[in-house]
KELUMPA-187315 format. One record per residue: residue in one letter; x, y, z of N, C-alpha, C in turn. Coordinates in steps of 0.001 Angstrom, whole numbers, plus 500000, padded with zeros to 6 digits. Each point is the difference from the previous one (the first is absolute). Example, Ala and Ser with C-alpha at 12.3 -4.5 7.8 and 13.67 -1.06 7.14 Angstrom:
BEGIN
A513190494310507800499110501190500000500900501200500000 S499650501050499280500820501190500060499230501090500730 
//
This chain:
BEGIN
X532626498634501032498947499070499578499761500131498511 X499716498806498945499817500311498948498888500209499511 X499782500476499048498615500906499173498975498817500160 X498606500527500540498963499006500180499752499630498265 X499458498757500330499617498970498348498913501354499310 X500079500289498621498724500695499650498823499213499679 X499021500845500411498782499722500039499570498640498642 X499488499326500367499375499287499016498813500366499015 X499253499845498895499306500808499266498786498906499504 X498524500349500584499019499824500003499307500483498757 X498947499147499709499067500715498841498936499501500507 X498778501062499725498828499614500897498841500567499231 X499253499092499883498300500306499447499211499895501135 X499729501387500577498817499884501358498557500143499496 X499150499645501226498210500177499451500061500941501100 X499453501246500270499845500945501067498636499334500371 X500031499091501411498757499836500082499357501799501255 X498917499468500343499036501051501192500773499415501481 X501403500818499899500096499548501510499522501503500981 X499606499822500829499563500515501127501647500797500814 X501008499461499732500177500703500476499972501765500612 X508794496281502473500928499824500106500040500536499524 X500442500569499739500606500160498817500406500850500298 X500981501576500334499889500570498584499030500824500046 X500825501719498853499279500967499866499480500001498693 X498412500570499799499984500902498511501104501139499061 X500133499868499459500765501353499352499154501149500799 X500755500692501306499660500907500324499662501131499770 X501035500768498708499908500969499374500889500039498619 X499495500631499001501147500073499679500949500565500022 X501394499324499543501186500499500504500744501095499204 X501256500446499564500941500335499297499648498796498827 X500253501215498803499769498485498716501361498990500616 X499924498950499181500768498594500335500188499616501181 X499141500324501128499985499585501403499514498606500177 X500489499212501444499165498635500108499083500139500137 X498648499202499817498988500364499810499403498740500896 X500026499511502089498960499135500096498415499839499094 X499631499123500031498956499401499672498882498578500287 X499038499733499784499948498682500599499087498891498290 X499928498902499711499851499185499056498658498747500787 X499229500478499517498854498515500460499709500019499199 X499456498386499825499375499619499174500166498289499972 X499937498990499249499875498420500158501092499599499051 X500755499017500643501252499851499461499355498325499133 X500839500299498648500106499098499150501237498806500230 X500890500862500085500923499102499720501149500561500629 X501283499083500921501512500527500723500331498786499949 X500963500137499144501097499088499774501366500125499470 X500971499606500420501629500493499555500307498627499368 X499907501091498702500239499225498637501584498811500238 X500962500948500437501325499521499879501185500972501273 X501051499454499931500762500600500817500711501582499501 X499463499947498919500327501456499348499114500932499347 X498682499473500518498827500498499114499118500723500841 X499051501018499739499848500596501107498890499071500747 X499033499880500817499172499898500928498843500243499390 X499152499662499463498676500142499660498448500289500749 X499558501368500495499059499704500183499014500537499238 X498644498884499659499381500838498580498402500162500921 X499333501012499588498783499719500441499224501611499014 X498947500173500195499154500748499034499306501290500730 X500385501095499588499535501245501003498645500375499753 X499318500439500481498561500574500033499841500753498347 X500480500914499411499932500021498589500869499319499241 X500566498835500297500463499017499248501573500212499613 X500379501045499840501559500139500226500908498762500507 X501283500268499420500962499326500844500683500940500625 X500625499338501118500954500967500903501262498676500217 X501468500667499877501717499212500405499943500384501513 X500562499527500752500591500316501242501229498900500064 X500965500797500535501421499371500071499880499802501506 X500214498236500747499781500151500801501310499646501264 X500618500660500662500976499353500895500132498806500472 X501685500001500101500413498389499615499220499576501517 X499916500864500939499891499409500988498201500131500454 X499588499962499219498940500193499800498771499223501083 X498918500495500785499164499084500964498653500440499372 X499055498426500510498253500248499743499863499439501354 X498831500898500419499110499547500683498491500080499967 X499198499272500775498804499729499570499395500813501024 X499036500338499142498941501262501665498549498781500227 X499643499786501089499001499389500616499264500753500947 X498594499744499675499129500643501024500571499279501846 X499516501040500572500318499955501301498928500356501143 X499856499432500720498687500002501198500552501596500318 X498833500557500091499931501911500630500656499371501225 X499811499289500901500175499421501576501931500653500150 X500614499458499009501068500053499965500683501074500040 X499120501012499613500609501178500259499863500729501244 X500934500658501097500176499742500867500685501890500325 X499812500371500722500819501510500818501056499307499830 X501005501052499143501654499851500097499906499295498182 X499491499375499598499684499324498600500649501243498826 X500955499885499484500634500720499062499055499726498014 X499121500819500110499037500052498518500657500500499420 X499438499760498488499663501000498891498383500312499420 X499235501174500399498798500036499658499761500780498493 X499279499428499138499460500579498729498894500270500651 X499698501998499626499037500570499932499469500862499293 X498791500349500088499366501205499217499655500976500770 X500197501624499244499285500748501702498403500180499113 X499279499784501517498428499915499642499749501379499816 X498872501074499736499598500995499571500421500752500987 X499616499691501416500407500952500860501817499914500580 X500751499580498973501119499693500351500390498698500923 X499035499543500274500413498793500780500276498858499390 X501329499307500656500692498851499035499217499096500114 X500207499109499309498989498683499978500782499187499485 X499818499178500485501109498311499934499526499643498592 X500720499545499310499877498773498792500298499189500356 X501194499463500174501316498862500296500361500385500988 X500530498880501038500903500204501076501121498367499545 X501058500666499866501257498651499853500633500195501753 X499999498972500555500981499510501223501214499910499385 X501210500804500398500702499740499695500961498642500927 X500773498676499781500973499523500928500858500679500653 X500465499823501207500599500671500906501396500068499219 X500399499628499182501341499933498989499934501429499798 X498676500611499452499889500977498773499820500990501075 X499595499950501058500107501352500735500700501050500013 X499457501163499167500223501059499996499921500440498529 X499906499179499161499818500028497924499209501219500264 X500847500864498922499475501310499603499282500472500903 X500054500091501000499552500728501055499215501513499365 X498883500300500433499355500864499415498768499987499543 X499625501323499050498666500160499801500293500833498529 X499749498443498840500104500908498767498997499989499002 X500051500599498741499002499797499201500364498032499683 X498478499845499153499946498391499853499321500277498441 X499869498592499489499439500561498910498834498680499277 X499380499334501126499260498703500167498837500902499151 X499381501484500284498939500719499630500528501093500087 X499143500777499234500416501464499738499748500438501187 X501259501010500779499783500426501438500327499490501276 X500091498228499607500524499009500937501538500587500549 X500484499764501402500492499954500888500996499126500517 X501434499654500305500240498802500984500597500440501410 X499759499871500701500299500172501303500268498872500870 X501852499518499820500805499356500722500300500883501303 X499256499109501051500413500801501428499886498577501343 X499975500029500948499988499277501127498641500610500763 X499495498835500272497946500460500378500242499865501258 X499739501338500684500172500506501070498336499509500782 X499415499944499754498190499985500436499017499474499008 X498780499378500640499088500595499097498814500146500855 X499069500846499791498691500311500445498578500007499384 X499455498703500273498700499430499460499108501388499489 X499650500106498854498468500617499334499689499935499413 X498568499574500549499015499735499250500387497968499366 X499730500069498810500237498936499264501710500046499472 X500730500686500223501378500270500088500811500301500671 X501425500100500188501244500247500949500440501161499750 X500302501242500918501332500944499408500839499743500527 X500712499790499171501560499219500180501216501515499938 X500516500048500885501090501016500289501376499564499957 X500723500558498790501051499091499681501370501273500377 X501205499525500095501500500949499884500201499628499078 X500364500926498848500978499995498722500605500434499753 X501086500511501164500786500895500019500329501621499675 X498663500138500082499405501841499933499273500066500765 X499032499055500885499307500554501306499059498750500121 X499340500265500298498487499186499710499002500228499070 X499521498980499482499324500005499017498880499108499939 X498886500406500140498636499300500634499229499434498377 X499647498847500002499835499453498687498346498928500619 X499038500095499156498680499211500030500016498799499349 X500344498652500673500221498602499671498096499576499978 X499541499633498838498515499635500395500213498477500410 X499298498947499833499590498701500425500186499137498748 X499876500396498738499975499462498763501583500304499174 X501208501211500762500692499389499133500873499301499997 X500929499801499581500776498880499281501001499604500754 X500721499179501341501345499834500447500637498800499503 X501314500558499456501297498869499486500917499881500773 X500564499357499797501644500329500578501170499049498982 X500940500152500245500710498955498732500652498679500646 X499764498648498990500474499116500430501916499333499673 X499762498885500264501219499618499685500321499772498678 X501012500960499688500628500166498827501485500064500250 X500926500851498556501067499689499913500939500334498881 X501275499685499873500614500002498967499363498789498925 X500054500465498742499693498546498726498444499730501012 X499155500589500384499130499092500328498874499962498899 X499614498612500064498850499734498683498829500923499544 X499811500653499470498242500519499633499177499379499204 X499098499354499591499679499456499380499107500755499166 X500126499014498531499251501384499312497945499831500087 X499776501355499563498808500330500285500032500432501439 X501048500134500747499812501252501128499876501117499410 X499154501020501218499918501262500159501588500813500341 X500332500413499540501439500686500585499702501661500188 X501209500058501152499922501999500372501255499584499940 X500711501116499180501195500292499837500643501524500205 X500597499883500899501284501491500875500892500071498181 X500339500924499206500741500046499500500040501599499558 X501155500328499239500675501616499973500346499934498722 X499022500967499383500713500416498337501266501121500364 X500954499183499310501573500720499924500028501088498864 X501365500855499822500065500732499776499844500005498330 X500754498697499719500015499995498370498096498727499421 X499463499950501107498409499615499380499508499039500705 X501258498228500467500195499664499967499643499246501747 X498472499259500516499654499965500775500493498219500953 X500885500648501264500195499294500824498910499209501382 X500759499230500542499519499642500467500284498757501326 X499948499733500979500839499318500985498717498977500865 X498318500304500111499914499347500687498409500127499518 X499279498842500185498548499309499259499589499500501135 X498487500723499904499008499502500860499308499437498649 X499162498890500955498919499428499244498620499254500943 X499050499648499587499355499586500414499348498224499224 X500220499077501577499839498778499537498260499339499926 X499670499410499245498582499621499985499044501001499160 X500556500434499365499369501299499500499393500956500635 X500876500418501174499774501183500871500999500790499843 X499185501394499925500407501292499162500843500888500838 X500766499942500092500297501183501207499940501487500144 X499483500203500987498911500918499805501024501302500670 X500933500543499134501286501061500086499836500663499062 
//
């Protein structure tokens, strides 16, 4: 088989807006110097457009201290859009990803819950650091239960280390992602969450864009 096309090359001015929180890990730790480095990019997109058939891919938007940030983005590159989703929908057997915080007495507490599509079943399976807030959580698992208290659910999830009992209140946030795609449109003045990996020589990639339509933030 011959050598996949290289990556195409993005330039991007983000606004870091207050998301609450697909994606995608934080830079977990750091690594060995010149290691890949996951990461994640929010903020409100200005501008994506491919200048030419040889030019890179443009996306510009303005980061929370005003910086610019490049991302080179794969030829084969997909967006999709995250949309709120009726709690109803989530269902025993329902494959999540929950953003949390642990409360004082160690108990998790829901921020975000993303539904994942039955496509994505099984994405990063696990329970890792997040980096929506200092201390935040994601816990991709399959929701085994939940058991009413009080004004909230404990939701008992598998993430492939055991069970892991997590406090969903009434107020927060459920998405799930819509129909998206290869080349699919964003329009500018979306909110975007972006999965991407600073490489070894600086130089930050990237393969797949969430965003939010109507000026809804996604809350990852």
């Amino acid at each position: 088989r011959g050598a996949s096309p290289l990556p195409r090359r993005i330039t991007c001015r983000v606004t870091r807006t207050a998301l609450s929180t697909l994606a995608c890990l934080l830079a977990l730790a750091a690594g060995a110097a010149g290691a890949q480095t996951p990461l994640h990019v929010r903020g409100t997109l200005v501008e994506f457009a491919l200048w030419s058939a040889q030019a890179p891919l443009m996306l510009r938007a303005t980061t929370r201290d005003g910086s610019a940030i490049a991302i080179e983005v794969a030829y084969n590159w997909e967006a999709y859009p995250i949309v709120p989703v009726d709690r109803d929908k989530l269902v025993d057997g329902s494959y999540v990803g929950v953003v949390a915080v642990a409360a004082g007495d160690g108990t998790l507490r829901a921020r975000a819950v993303l539904l994942y599509p039955e496509y994505l079943r099984g994405t990063l399976l696990g329970h890792h650091p997040w980096d929506s807030v200092p201390g935040s959580t994601m816990t991709n698992a399959t929701l085994l239960r939940r058991v009413a208290d009080g004004d909230a659910d404990i939701w008992m999830l598998r993430d492939g280390q055991g069970e892991r009992a997590i406090r969903v209140d009434r107020d927060v946030s459920f998405v799930t992602t819509g129909i998206g795609g290869h080349n699919y449109p964003i329009a500018a003045g979306a909110p975007v969450f972006v999965n991407a990996t600073r490489q070894r020589d600086g130089t930050i990639t990237a393969a797949r864009i969430f965003y939010g339509e109507n000026g809804f933030v996604p809350p990852l």
